[in-house]
Structures are given as structure tokens and as C-alpha cells.
C-alpha positions in Angstrom: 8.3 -96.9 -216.7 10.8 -97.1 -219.1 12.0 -95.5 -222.5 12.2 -97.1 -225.8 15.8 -97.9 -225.0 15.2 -99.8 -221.9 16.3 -97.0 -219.3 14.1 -96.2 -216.3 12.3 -92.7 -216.6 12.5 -91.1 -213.5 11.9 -87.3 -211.9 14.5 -85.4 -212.8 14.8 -86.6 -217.0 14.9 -84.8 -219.4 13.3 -87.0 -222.4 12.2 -86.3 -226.0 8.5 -87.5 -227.0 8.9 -88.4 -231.5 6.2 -89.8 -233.6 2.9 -88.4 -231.5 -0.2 -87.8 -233.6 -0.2 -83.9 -232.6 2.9 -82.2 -233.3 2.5 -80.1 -230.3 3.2 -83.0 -228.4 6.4 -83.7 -229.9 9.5 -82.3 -228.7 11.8 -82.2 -225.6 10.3 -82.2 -221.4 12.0 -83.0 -218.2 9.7 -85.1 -215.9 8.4 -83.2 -213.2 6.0 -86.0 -211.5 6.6 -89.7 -211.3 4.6 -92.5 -210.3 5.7 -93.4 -206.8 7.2 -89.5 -206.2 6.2 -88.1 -202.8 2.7 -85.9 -203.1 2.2 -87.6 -206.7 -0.5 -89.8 -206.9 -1.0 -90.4 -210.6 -0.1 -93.8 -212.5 2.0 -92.2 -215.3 4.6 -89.3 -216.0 3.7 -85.4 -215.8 6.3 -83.3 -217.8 6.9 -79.8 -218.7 8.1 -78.5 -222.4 12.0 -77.5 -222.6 14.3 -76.2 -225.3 17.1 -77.5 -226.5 19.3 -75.3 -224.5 17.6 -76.4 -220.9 15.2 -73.3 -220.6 12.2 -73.6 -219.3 9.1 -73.0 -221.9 6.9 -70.4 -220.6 4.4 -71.5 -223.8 0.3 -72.0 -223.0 0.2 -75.4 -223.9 3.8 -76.8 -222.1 2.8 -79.9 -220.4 2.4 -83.4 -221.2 1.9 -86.6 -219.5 3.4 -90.0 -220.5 1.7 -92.4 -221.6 0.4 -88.6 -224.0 -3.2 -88.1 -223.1 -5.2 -87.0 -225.1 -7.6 -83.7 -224.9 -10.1 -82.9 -227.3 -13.9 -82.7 -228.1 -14.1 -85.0 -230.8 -14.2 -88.9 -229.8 -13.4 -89.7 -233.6 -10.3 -87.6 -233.1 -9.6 -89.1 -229.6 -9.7 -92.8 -231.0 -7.4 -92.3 -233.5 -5.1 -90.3 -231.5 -4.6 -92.8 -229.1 -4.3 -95.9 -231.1 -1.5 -93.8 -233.0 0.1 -93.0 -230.2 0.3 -96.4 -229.1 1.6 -97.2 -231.9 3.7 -94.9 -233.2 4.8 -92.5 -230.4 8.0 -92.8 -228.3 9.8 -91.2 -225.7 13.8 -91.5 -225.2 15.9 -90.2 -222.5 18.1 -87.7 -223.4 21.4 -86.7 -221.4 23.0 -84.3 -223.8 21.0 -81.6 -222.6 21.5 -79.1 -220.2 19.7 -80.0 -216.7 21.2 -76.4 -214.5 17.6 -75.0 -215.3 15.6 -78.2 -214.4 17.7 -78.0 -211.3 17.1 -74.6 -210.6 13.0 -75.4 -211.0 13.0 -78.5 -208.5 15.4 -76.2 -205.5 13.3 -73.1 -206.0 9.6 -75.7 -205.6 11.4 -77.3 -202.6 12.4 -73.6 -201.0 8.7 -72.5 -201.7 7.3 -75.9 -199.5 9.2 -73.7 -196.0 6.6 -71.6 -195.5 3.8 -74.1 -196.0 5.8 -76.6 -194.0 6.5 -73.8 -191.1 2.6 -73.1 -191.0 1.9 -76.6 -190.8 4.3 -77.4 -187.8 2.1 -74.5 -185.9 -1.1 -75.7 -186.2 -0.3 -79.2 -186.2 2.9 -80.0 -184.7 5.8 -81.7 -186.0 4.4 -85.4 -185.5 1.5 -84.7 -187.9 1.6 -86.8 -191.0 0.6 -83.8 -192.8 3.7 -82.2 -191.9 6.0 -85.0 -192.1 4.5 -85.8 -195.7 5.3 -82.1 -196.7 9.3 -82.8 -195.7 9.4 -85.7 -197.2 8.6 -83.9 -200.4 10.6 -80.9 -200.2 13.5 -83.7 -199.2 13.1 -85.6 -202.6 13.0 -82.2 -204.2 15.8 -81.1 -203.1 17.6 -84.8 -203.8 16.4 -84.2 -207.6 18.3 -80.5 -207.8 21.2 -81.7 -206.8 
């Protein structure tokens, strides 16, 4: 998918959402799920709130998907939420901002996959798809920290 200036989004981003019907939505993320990512089976973009200095938002509401979706009780509300979106809302890659703590997130969700990935070679052996599928995607993670 890519941003309003043309540039592919990928894992790894860090991208600024402007214009979306909730304000809540607005702000900066870094894309922590891609279509096409290993373990990732959605169609669009998962992302996770960050400040402007790189950290990490620890807020309730800190994640977003791109194209936004939209969450809420009232189908009136829903309708015109998405039709402004579509019109009005944009994302932008932004590479001014500091990625060390994006970084930090993707090596320490790749070093938590060893255990898993150790329990799964037990039980299953090496050649299970299971297992290989689980080092492939501590492998990408990994690619993305560095």
C-alpha cells in the first residue's frame, strides 16, 4: 500500500495518519503488521501510537489499522466516519523521527518467539511447518530491528 506521496508502507514505518474523522486517530504510529508479513494474515496495516520523540505510547486506545477502521455502536456515526475518512484522511511516511525505540520493540518480540520456537522443536521437530513458520517470523523480526 502506499502513502499519499507514492512511497511503499512497509513494517518497520513510522507514518503520521492527518485529516481522520476522530481526532484520536490522528497522530504519529510505526507499522507493526503488514499485509504479506510472516504470521500476518490481514489485508491492511496494524500500527501502534508513538510520540514525536520515538517512545512507545503506553495509552488505552494506541492502535490503529490503515485503511482506519472504524469502531463504534452507532451505524449513523460509522457511515459518516468512513466516507470521511475516505475522503479526507491521509497517511504519510515520516523519516525524521527517531526509530531506536521501534527497533528496540521488533528485537525484544523476536527474542520472546525462542522459547516458543524451542518448545515447538520438542514436540514437533524441526521439519514441522509450525516450527519453521515461527523462524521465519522471528527472522523478519529481527531483519526489521536492524
Amino acid at each position: 500500500m502506499l502513502d499519499m506521496n507514492n512511497v511503499e508502507i512497509k513494517t518497520g514505518d513510522v507514518v503520521e495518519i492527518s485529516g481522520a474523522y476522530f481526532k484520536n486517530d490522528n497522530g504519529l504510529y510505526f507499522v507493526e503488521r503488514s499485509a504479506g508479513d510472516p504470521g500476518w494474515s490481514g489485508s491492511d496495516h496494524s500500527l501502534r501510537k508513538i510520540s514525536k520523540t520515538g517512545k512507545l505510547s503506553t495509552a488505552k486506545h494506541n492502535i490503529c489499522f490503515w485503511p482506519i477502521m472504524i469502531t463504534t455502536n452507532s451505524w449513523i456515526k460509522r457511515a459518516e466516519a468512513k466516507q470521511w475518512n475516505a475522503e479526507h484522511a491521509r497517511i504519510q511516511v515520516r523519516n525524521d523521527i527517531d526509530r531506536s525505540k521501534v527497533a528496540e520493540h521488533f528485537m525484544k518480540e523476536a527474542e520472546g518467539m525462542i522459547p516458543e520456537i524451542e518448545r515447538l522443536s520438542w514436540n514437533f521437530g524441526d521439519d514441522c511447518q509450525c516450527t519453521k513458520d515461527r523462524k521465519e517470523r522471528k527472522a523478519f523480526l529481527e531483519s526489521i530491528a536492524k
